[in-house]
BASE-252159 format. One record per residue (C-alpha): x, z, y; residue number from 1. Coordinates in nm, 4 decimals. Layout:
BASE-252159
+----------+----------+----------+-----+
!     east !       up !    north !   k !
+----------+----------+----------+-----+
!        X !        Z !        Y ! NUM !
...
+----------+----------+----------+-----+
end
This chain:
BASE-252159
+----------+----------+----------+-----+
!     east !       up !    north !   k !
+----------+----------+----------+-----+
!   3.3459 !  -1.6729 !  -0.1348 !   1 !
!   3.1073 !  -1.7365 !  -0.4286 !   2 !
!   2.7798 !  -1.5933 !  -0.3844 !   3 !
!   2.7993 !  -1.3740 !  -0.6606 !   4 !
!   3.1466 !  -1.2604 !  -0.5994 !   5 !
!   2.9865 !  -1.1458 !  -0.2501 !   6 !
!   2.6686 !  -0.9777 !  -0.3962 !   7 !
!   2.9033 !  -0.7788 !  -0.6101 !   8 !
!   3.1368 !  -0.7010 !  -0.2905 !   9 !
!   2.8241 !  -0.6011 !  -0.1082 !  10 !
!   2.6701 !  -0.3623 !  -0.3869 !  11 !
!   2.9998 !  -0.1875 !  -0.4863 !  12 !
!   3.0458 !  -0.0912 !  -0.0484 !  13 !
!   2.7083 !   0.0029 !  -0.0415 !  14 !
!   2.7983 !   0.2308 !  -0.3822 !  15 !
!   3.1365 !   0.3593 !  -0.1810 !  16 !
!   2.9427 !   0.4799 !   0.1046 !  17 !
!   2.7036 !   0.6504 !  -0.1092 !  18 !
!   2.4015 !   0.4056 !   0.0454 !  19 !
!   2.3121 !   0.2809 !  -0.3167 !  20 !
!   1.9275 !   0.2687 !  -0.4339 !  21 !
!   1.7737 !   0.3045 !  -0.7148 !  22 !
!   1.3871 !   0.2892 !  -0.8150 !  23 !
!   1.2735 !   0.6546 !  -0.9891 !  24 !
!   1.0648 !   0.5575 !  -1.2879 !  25 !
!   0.7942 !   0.7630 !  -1.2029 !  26 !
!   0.5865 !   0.8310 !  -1.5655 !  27 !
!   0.2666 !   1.0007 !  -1.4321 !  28 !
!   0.1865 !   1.0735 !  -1.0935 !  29 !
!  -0.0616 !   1.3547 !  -1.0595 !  30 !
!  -0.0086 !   1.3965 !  -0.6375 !  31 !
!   0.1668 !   1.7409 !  -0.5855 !  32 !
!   0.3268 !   1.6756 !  -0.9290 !  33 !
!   0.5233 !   1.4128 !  -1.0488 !  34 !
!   0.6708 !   1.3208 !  -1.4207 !  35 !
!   0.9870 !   1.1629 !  -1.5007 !  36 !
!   1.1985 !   1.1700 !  -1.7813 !  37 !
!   0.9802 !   1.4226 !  -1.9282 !  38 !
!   0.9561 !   1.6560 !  -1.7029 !  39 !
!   0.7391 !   1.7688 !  -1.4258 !  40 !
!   0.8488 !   1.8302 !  -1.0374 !  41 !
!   0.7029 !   1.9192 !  -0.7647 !  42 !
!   0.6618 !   1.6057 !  -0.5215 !  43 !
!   0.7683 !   1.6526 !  -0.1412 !  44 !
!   0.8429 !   1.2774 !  -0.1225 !  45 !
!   0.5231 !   1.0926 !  -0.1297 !  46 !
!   0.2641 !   0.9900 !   0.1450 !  47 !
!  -0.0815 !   1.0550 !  -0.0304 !  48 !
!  -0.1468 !   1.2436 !   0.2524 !  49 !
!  -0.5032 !   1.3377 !   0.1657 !  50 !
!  -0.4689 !   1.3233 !  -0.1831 !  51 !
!  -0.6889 !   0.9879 !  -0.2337 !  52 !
!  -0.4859 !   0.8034 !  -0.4665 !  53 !
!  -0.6034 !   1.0573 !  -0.7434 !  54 !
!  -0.9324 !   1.0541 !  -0.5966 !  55 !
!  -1.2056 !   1.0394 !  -0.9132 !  56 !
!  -1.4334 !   0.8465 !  -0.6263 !  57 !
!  -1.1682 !   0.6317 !  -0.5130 !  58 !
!  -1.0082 !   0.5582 !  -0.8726 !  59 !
!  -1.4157 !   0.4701 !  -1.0079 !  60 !
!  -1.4612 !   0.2653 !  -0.7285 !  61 !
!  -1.1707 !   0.0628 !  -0.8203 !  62 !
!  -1.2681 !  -0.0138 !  -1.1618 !  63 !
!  -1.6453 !  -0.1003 !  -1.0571 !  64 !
!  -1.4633 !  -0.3136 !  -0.8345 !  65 !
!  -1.2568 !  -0.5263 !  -1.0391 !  66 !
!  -1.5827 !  -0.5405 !  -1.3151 !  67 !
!  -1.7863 !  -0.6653 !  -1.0539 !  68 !
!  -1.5515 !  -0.8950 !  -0.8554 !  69 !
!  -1.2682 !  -0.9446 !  -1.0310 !  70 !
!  -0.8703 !  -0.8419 !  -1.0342 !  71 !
!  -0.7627 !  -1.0913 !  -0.8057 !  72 !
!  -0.8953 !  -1.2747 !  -0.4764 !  73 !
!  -0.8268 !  -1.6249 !  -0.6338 !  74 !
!  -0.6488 !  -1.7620 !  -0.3228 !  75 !
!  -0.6363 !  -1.7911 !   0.0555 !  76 !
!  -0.9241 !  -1.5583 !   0.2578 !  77 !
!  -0.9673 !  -1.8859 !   0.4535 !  78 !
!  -1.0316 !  -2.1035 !   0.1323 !  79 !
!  -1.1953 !  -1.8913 !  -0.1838 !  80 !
!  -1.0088 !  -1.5275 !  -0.1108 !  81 !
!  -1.2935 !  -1.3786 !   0.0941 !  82 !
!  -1.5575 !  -1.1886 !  -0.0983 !  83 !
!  -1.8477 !  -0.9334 !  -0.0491 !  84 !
!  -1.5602 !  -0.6815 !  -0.1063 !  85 !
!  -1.3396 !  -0.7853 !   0.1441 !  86 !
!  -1.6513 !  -0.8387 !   0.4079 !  87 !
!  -1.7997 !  -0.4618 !   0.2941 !  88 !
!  -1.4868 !  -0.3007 !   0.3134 !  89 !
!  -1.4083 !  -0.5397 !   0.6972 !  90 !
!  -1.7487 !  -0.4058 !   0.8227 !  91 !
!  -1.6801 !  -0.0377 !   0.7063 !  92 !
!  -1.3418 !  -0.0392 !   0.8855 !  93 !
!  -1.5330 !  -0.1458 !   1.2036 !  94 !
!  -1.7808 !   0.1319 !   1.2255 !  95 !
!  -1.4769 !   0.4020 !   1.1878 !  96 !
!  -1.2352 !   0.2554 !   1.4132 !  97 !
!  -1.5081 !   0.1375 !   1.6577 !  98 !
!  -1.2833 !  -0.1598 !   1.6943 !  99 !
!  -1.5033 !  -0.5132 !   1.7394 ! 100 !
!  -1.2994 !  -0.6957 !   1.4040 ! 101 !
!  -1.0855 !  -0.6290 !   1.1339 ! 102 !
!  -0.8529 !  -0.8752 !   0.9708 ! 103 !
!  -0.7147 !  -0.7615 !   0.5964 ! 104 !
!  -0.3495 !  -0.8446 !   0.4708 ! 105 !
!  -0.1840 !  -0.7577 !   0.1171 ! 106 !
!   0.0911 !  -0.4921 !   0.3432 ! 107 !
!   0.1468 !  -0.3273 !   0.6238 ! 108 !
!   0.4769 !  -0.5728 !   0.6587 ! 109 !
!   0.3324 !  -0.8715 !   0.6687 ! 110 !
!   0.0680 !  -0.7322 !   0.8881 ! 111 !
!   0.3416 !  -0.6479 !   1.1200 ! 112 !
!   0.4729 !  -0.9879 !   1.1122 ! 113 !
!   0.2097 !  -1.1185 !   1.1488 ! 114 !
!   0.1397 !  -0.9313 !   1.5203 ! 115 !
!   0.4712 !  -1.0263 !   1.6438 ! 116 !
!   0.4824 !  -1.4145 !   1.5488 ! 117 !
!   0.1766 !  -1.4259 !   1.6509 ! 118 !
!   0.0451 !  -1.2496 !   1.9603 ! 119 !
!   0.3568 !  -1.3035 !   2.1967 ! 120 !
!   0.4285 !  -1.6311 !   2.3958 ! 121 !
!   0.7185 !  -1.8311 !   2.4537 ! 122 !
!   0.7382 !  -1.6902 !   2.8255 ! 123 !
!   0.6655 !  -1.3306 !   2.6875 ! 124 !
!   0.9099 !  -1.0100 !   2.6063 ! 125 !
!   0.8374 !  -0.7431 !   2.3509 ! 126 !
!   0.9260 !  -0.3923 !   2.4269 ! 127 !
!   0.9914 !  -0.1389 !   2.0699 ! 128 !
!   1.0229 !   0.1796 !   2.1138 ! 129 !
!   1.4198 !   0.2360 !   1.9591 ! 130 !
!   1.2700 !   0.4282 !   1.6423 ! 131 !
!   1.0151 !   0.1424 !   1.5605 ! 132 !
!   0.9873 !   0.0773 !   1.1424 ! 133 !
!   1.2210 !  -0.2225 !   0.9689 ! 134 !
!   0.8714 !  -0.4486 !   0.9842 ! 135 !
!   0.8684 !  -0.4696 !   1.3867 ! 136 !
!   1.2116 !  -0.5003 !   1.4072 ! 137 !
!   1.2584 !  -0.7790 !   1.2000 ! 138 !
!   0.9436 !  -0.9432 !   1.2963 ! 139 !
!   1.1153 !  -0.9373 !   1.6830 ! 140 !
!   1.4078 !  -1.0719 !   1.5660 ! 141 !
!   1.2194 !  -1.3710 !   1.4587 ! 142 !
!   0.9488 !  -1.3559 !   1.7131 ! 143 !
!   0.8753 !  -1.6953 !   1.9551 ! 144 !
!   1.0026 !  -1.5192 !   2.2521 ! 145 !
!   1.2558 !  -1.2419 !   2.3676 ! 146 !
!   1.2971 !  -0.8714 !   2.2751 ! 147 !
!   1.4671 !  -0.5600 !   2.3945 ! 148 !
!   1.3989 !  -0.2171 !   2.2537 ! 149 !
!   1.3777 !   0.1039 !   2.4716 ! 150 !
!   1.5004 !   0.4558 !   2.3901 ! 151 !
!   1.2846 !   0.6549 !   2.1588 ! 152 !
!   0.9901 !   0.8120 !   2.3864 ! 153 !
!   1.1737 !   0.7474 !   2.7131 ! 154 !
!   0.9197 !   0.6170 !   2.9452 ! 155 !
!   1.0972 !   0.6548 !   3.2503 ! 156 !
!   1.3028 !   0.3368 !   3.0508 ! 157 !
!   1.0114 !   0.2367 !   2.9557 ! 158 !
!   0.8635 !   0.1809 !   3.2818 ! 159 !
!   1.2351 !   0.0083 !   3.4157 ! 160 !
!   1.1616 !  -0.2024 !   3.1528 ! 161 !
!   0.8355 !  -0.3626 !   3.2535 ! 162 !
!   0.8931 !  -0.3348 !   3.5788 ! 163 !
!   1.1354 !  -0.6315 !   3.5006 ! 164 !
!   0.8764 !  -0.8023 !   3.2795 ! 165 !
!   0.5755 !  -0.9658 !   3.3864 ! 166 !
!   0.4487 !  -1.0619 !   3.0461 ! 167 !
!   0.5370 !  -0.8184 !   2.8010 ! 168 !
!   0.4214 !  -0.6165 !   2.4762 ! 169 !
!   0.4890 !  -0.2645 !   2.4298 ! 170 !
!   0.5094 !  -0.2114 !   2.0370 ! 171 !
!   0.5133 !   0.1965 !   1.9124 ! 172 !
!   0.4105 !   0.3982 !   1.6259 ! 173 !
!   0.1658 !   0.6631 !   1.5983 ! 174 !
!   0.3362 !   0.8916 !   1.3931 ! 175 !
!   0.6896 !   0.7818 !   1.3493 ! 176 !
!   0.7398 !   0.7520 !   0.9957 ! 177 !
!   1.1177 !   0.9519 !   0.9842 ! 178 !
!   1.0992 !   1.1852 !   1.2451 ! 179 !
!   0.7074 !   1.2697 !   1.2749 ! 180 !
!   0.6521 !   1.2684 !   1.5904 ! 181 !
!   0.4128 !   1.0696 !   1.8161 ! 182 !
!   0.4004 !   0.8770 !   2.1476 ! 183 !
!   0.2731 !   1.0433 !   2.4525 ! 184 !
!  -0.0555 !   0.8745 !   2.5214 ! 185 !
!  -0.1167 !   0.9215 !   2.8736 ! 186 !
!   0.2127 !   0.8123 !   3.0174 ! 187 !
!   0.1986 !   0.5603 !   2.7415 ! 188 !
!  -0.1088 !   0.4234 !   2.8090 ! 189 !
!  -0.0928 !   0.4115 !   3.2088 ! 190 !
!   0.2147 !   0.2318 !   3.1892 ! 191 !
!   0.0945 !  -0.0256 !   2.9934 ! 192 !
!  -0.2214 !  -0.0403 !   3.2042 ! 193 !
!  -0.0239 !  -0.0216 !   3.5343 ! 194 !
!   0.1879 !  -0.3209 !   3.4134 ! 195 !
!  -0.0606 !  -0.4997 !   3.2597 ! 196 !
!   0.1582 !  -0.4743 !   2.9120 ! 197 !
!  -0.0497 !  -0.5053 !   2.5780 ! 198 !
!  -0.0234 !  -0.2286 !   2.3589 ! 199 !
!   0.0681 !  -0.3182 !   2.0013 ! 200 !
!   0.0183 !  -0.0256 !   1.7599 ! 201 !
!   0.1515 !   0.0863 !   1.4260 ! 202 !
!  -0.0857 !   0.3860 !   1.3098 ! 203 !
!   0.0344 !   0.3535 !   0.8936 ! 204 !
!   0.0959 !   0.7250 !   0.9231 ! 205 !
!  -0.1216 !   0.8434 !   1.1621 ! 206 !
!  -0.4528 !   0.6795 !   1.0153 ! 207 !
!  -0.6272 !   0.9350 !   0.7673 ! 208 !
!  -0.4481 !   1.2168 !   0.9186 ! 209 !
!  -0.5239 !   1.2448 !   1.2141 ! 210 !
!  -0.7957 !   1.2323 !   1.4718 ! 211 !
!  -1.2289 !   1.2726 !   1.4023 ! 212 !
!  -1.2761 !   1.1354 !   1.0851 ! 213 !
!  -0.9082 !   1.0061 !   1.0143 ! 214 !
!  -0.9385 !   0.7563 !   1.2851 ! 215 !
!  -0.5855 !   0.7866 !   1.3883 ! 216 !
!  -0.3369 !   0.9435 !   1.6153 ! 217 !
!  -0.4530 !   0.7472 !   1.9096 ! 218 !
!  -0.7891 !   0.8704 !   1.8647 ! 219 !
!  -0.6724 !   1.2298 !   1.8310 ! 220 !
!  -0.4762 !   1.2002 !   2.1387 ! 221 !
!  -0.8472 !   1.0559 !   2.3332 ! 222 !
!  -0.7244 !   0.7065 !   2.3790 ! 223 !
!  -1.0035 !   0.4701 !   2.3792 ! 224 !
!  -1.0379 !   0.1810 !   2.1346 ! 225 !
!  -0.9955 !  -0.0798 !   2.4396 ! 226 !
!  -0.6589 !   0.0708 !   2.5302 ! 227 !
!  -0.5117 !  -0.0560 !   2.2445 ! 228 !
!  -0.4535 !  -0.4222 !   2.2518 ! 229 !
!  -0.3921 !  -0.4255 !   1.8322 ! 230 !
!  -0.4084 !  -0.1388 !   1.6218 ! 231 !
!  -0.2401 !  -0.1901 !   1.2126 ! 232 !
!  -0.1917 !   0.0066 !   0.9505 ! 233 !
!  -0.2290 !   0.0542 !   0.5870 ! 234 !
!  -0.4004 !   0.1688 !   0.3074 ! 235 !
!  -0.1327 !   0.2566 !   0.0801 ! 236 !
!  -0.0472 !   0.6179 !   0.2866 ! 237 !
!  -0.3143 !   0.8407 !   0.3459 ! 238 !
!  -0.6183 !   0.6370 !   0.1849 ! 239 !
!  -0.3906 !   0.6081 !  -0.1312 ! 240 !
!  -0.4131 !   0.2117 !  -0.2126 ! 241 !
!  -0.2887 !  -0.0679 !  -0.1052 ! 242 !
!  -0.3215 !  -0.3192 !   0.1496 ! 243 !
!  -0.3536 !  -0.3607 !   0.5606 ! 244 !
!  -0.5537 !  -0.4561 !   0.8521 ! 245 !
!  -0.5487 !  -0.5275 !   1.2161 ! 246 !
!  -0.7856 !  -0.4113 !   1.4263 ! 247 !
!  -0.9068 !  -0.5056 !   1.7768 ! 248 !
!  -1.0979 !  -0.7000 !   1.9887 ! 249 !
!  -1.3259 !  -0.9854 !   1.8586 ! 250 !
!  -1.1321 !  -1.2601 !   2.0904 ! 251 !
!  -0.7397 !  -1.1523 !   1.9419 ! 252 !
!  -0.8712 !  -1.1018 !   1.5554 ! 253 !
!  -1.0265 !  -1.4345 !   1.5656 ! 254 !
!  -0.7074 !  -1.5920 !   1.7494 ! 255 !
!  -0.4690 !  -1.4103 !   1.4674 ! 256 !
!  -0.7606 !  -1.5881 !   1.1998 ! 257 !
!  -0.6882 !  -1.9035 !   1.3725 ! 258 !
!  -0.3288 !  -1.9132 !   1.4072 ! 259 !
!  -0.1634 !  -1.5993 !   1.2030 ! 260 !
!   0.0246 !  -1.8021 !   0.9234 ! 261 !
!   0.0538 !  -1.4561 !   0.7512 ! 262 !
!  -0.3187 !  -1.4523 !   0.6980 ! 263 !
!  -0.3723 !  -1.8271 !   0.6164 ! 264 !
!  -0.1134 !  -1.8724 !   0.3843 ! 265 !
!  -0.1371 !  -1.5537 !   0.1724 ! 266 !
!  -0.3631 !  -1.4714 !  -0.1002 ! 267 !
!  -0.6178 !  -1.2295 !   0.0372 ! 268 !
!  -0.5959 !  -0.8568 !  -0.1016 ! 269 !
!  -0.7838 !  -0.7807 !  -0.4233 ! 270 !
!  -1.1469 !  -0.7501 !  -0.4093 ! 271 !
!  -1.1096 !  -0.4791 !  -0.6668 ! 272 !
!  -0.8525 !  -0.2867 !  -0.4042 ! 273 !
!  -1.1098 !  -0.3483 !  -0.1371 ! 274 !
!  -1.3819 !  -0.1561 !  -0.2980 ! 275 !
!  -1.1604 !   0.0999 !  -0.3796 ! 276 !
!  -1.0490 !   0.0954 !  -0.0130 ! 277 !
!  -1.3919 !   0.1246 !   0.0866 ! 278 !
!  -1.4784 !   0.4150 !  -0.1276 ! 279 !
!  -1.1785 !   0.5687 !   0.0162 ! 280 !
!  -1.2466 !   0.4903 !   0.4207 ! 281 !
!  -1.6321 !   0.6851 !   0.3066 ! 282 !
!  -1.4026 !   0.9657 !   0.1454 ! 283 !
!  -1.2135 !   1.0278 !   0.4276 ! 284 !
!  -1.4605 !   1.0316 !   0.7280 ! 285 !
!  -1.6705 !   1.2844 !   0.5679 ! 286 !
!  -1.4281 !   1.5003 !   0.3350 ! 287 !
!  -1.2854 !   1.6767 !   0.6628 ! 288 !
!  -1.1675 !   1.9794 !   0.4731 ! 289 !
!  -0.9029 !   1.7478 !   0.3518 ! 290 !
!  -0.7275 !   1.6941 !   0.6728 ! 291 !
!  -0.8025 !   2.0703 !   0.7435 ! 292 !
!  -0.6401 !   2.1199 !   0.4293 ! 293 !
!  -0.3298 !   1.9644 !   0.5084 ! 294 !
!  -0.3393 !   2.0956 !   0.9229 ! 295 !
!  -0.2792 !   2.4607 !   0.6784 ! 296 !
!   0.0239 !   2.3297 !   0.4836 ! 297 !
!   0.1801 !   2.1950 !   0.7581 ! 298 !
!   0.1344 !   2.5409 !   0.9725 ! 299 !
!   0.2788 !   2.7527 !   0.6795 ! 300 !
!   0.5719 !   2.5125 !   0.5956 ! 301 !
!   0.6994 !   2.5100 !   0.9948 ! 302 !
!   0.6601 !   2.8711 !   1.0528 ! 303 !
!   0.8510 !   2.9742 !   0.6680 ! 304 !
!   1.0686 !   2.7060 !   0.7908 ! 305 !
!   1.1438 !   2.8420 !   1.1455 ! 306 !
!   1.1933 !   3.1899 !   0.9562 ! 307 !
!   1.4364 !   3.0359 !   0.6563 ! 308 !
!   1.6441 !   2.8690 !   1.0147 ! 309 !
!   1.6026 !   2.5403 !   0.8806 ! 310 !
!   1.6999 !   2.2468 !   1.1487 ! 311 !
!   1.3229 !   2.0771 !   1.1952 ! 312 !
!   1.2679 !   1.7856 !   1.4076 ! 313 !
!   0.9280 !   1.8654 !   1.6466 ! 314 !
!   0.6433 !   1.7168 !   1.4402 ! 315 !
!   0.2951 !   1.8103 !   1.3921 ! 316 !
!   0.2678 !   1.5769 !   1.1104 ! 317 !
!   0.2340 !   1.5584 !   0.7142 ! 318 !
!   0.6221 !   1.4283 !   0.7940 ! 319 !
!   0.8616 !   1.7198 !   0.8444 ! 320 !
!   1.2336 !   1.6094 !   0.8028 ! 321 !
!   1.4743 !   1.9058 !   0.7768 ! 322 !
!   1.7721 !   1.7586 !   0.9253 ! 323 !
!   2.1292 !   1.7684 !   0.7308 ! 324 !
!   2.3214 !   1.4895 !   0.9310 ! 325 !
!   2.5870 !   1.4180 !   0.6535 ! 326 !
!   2.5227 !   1.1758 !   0.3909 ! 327 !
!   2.6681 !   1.3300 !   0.1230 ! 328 !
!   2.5491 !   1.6658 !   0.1874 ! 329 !
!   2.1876 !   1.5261 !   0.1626 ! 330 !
!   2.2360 !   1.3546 !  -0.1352 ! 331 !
!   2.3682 !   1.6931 !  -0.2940 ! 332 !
!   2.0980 !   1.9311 !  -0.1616 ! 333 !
!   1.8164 !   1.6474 !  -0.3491 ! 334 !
!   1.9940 !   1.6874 !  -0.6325 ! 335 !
!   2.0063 !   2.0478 !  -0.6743 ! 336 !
!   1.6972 !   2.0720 !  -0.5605 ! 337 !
!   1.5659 !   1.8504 !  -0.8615 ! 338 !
!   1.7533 !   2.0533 !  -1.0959 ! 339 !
!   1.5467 !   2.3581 !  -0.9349 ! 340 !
!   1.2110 !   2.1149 !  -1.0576 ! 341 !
!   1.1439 !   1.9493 !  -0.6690 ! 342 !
!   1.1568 !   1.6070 !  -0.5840 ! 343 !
!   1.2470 !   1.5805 !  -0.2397 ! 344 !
!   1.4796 !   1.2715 !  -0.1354 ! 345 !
!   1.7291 !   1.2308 !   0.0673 ! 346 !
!   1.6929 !   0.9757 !   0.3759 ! 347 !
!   2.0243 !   0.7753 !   0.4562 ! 348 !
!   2.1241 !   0.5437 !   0.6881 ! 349 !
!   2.0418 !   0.2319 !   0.7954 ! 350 !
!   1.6722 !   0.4020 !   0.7415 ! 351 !
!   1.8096 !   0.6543 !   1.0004 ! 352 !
!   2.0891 !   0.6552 !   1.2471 ! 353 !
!   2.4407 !   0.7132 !   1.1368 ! 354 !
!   2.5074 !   1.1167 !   1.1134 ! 355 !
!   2.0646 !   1.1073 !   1.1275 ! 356 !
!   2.0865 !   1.1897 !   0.6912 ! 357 !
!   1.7676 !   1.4552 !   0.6582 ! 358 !
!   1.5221 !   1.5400 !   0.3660 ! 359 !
!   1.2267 !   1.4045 !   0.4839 ! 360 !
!   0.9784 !   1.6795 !   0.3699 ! 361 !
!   0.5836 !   1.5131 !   0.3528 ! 362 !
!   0.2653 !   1.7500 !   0.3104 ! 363 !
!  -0.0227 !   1.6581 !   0.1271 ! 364 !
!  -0.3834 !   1.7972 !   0.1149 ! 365 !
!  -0.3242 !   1.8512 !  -0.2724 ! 366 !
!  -0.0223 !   2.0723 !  -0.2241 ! 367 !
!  -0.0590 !   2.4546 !  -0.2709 ! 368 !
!   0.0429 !   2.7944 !  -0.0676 ! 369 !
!   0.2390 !   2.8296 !  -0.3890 ! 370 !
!   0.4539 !   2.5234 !  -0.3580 ! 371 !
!   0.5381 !   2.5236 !  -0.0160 ! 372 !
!   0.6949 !   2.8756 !  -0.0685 ! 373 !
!   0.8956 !   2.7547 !  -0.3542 ! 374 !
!   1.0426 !   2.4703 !  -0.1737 ! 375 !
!   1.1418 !   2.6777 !   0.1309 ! 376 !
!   1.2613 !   2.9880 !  -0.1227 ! 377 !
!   1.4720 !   2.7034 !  -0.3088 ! 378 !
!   1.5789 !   2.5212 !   0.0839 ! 379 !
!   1.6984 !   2.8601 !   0.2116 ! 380 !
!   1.8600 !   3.0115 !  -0.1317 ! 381 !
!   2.0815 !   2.6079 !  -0.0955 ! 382 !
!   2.1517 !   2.5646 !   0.2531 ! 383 !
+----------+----------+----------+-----+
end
């Protein structure tokens, strides 16, 4: 078959199933609000957690920055792409996360690539939790070594697991990005430790949100920074730009410097976005009536929610899917739910399992009482 004859074949099944995508041509974002097509909605969709990306600090830093350093990093951050931004915005990362380095990326996906190419041996096995994002699983698909994945949060698999491993990487997220939830740390943590497992962590959701200062879900949950043998995430969730790091200790960052083809053959992030990020890291650790903000919303949405008899998933996140199951049926409740002036979309497989369709409902610090009352008024008046 022709290639285009297949792309067209491939599109017009995806159509049939009702698994089609299209981009929203979003006109002016203004957090809890978004424009399109003229008209306003309320936004339930994004993950601007904190409300940073509107940020007068955050969006002032980025223009200083690209006056003062320019738009664009001008090539690889081991040949002219590291500047003063990148190394400001490297050392402020350090003194939050009280990590010993920090290595920056352009996204969280590469970053994640980079990890699992990287990190593992030929001799070595990664373990991902079942529920792991599209980034780790294709990354261990590819990876130098083998792979199995273990059932969402069951340790006692787990545990089988490593037992039958003697060099092996347990990869989780901190806050799962379509269900919400997180690990749980201690039996997480002494099974890596009694195994002698590294502990490869995706925090994209967790960081901001969670935890003194926004550190993360890992610090929230007491874990120190030595448990974790690599901690990424991003900056395009809850600090509102762009970009990614890896954190951990001085030995792996410099290895993944060395050796992460990721790193060495990208262009480094924009200085510009690493002032901004910077500005935005300062923001966060001392604005804490932004994440106290956003503990509120969450509270009021769960209990209207539990009233309404809405199906939630258990999260104590910005991230509260409302779980419909059928495809189509989610696709219906977004729409009416636009024509009632919210934007809420519907998730659909292969993001989640078969009969898994939800509205994934996310929070923000910039939401009001107001709104969340709407959308559950509007969610209970539908379902």
């Amino acid at each position: 078959m022709h290639a285009s004859s297949r792309f067209r074949q491939a599109i017009a099944e995806r159509q049939q199933a009702q698994l089609y995508r299209q981009s929203a041509l979003i006109e002016q974002y203004q957090g809890r609000l978004l424009q399109l097509a003229g008209r306003s909605y309320l936004n339930f969709s994004g993950n601007d957690y904190l409300g940073l990306a509107q940020s007068t600090e955050v969006t002032a830093a980025l223009a200083d920055g690209a006056l003062r350093f320019g738009c664009g990093s001008s090539g690889s951050p081991v040949l002219t792409g590291f500047h003063y931004a990148h190394q400001a915005l490297t050392d402020e990362m350090r003194d939050w996360l009280q990590m010993d380095d920090v290595l920056l990326l352009s996204s969280g996906f590469s970053a994640n690539q980079l990890l699992l190419h990287t990190l593992p041996a030929a001799q070595d096995h990664l373990l991902l939790d079942k529920l792991c994002h599209a980034s780790l699983i294709d990354a261990a698909l590819t990876a130098p070594c083998s792979y199995s994945r273990f059932v969402h949060q069951d340790y006692v698999a787990l545990g089988n697991k490593l037992s039958d491993q003697a060099n092996a990487w347990v990869v989780t997220e901190g806050v799962f990005s379509m269900d919400g939830d997180s690990p749980d740390w201690s039996r997480l943590t002494e099974l890596c430790h009694q195994h002698q497992a590294g502990l490869i962590l995706d925090d994209a959701h967790g960081l901001g949100q969670c935890g003194e200062q926004g550190r993360g879900s890992w610090a929230d949950a007491g874990v120190a920074p030595q448990q974790i043998s690599a901690l990424m995430a991003n900056f395009g969730k809850a600090l509102g730009g762009q970009g990614a790091f890896v954190a951990g200790s001085q030995l792996l960052i410099d290895y993944l410097r060395q050796f992460g083809r990721h790193y060495v053959y990208s262009t480094a992030m924009s200085p510009a976005m690493c002032w901004a990020m910077r500005t935005a890291v300062q923001v966060c650790r001392r604005e804490q009536w932004r994440r106290d903000k956003l503990a509120e919303h969450i509270a009021l949405f769960r209990a209207l929610a539990r009233q309404a008899d809405l199906p939630l998933l258990p999260s104590a996140t910005a991230i509260q899917p409302v779980l419909v199951g059928d495809t189509n049926k989610a696709l219906v409740l977004s729409e009416q739910l636009k024509q009632q002036g919210i934007w809420l979309a519907a998730i659909r497989p292969p993001t989640v399992p078969r009969h898994g369709a939800r509205l994934r409902v996310t929070l923000s610090a910039q939401h009001e009482a107001k709104d969340i009352q709407q959308l559950i008024n509007v969610l209970r008046s539908l379902w």
